[in-house]
TIKEFI-474143 format. One record per residue: residue number from 1; residue in one letter; chain; x, y, z of N, C-alpha, C in turn. Coordinates in steps of 0.2 Angstrom, whole numbers, m for minus. Layout:
REM TIKEFI-474143
SITE|NUM|A|A|X|Y|Z|X|Y|Z|X|Y|Z
...
//
This chain:
REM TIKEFI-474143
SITE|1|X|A|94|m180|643|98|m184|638|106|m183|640
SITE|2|X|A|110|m189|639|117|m188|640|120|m185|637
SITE|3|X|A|117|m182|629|121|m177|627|118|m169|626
SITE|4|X|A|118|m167|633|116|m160|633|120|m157|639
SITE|5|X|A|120|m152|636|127|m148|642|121|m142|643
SITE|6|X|A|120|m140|649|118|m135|652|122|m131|657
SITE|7|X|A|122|m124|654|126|m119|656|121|m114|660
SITE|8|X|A|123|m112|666|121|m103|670|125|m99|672
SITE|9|X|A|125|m95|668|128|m87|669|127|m81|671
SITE|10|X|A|129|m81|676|124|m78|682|129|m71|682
SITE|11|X|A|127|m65|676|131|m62|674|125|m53|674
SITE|12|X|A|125|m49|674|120|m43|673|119|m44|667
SITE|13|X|A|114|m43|666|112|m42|657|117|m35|656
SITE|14|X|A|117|m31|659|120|m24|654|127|m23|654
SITE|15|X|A|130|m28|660|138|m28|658|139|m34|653
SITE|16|X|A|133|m39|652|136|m44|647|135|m41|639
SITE|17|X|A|129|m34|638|127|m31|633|134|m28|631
SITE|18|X|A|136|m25|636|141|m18|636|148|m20|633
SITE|19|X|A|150|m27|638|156|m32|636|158|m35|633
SITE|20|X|A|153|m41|632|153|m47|629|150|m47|622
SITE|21|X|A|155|m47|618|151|m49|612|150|m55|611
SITE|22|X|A|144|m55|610|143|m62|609|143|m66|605
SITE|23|X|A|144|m66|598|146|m70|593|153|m72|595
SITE|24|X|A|156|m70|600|164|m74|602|163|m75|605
SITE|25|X|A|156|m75|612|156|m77|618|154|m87|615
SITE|26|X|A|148|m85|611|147|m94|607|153|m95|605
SITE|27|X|A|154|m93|601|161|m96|594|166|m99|601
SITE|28|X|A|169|m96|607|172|m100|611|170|m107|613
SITE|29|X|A|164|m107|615|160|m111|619|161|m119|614
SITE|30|X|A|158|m117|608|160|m121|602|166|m124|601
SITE|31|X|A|171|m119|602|179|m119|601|181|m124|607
SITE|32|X|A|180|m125|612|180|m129|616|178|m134|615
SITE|33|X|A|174|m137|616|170|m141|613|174|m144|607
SITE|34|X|A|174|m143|601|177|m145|596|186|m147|597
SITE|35|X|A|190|m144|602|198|m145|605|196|m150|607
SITE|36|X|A|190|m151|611|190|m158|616|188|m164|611
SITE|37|X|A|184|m164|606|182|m168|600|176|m170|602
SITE|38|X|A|171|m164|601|164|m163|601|162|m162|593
SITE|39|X|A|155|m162|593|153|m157|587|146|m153|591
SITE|40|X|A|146|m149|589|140|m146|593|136|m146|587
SITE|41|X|A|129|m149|589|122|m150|583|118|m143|584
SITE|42|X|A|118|m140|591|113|m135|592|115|m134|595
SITE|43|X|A|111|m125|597|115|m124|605|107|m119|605
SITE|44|X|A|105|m116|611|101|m111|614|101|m106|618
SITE|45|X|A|102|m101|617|105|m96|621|98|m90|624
SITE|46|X|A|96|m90|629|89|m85|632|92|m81|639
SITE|47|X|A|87|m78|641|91|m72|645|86|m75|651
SITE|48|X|A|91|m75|658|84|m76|663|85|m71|669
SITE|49|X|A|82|m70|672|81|m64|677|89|m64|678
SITE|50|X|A|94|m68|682|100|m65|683|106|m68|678
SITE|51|X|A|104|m66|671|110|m67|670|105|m74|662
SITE|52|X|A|108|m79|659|110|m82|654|109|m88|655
SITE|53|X|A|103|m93|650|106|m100|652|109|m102|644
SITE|54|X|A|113|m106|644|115|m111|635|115|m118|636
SITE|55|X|A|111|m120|633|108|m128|630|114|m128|625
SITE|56|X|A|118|m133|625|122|m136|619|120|m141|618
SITE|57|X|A|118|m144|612|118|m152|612|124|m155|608
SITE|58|X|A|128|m159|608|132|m161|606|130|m169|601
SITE|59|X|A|137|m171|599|135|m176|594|136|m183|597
SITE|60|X|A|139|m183|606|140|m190|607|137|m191|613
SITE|61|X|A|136|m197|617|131|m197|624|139|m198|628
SITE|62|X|A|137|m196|632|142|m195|638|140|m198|646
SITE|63|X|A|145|m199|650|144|m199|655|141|m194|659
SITE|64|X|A|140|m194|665|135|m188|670|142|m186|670
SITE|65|X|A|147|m190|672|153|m187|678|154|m182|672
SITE|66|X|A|156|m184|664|161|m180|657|154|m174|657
SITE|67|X|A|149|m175|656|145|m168|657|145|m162|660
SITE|68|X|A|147|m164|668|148|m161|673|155|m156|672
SITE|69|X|A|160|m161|671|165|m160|669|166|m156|664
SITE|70|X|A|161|m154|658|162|m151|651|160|m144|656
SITE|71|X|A|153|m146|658|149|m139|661|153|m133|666
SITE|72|X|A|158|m139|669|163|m134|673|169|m129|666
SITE|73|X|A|172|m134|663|177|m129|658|172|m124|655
SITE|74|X|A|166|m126|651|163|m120|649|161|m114|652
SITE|75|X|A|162|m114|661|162|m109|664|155|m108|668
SITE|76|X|A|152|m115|669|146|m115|672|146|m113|681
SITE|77|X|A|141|m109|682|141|m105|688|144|m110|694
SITE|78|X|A|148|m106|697|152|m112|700|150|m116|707
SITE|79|X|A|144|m110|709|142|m118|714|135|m120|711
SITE|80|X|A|135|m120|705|131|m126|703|135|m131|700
SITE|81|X|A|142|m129|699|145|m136|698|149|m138|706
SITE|82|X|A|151|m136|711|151|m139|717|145|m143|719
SITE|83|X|A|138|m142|718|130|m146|721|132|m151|714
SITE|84|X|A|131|m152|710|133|m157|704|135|m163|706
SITE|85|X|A|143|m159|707|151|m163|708|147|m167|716
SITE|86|X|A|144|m164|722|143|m168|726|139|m171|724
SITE|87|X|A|133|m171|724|129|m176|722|130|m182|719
SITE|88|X|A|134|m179|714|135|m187|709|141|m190|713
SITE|89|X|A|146|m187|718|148|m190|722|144|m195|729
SITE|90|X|A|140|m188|731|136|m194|737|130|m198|735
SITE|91|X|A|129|m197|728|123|m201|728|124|m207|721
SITE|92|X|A|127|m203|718|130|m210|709|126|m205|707
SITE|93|X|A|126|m207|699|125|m204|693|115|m207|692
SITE|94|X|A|116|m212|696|108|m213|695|102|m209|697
SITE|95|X|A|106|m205|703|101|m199|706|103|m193|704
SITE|96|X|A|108|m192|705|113|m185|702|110|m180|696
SITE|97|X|A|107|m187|691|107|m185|685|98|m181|683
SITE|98|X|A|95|m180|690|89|m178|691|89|m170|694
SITE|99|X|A|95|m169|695|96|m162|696|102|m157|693
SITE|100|X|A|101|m159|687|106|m155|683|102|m151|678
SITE|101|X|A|99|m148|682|92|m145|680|96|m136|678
SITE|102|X|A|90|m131|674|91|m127|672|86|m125|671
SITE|103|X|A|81|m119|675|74|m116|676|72|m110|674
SITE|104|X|A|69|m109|670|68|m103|665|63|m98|670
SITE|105|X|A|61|m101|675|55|m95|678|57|m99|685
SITE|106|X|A|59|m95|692|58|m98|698|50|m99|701
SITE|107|X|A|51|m105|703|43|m106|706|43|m104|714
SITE|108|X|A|37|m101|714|37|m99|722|33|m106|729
SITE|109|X|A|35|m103|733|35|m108|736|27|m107|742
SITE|110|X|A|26|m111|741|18|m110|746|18|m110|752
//
């Protein structure tokens, strides 16, 4: 959907327990989003083996490039926004938009 922003936080669970409080870890994420004239409708926050993924959905469709673009300000792991930012450079936003993926379980490989 163009209006979903997908975030990984490739962070230890026990220094994000220990440090980050989380209700201002969201509350920024939001706060951002809302400066740049978002509404956020839902958001989803789950723990993956290293680290955090957040589903935000937002209240307007967007371009791949403005998603990518959000995905980097809110702090998304940064060479998943370098692989992004290339592809949707070398390939357009028609294929680009088939690997902005976020995976709750790695699949092994046969």
């Amino acid at each position: 959907m163009p209006n979903i922003i997908k975030l990984d936080y490739d962070i230890r669970h026990e220094y994000f327990e220990k440090y980050i409080d989380f209700n201002e870890f969201i509350k920024t994420r939001i706060s951002i989003l809302e400066t740049l004239g978002y509404k956020v409708k839902r958001w989803e926050f789950t723990e993956t083996r290293h680290g955090y993924h957040l589903i935000i959905e937002i209240d307007k469709d967007l371009s791949l490039q403005r998603i990518f673009e959000l995905q980097f300000l809110l702090g998304d792991d940064q060479n998943r926004v370098n692989y992004n930012f290339f592809r949707l450079e070398n390939w357009g936003e028609k294929y680009a938009k088939y690997f902005n993926l976020l995976f709750t379980k790695k699949f092994k490989r046969k």
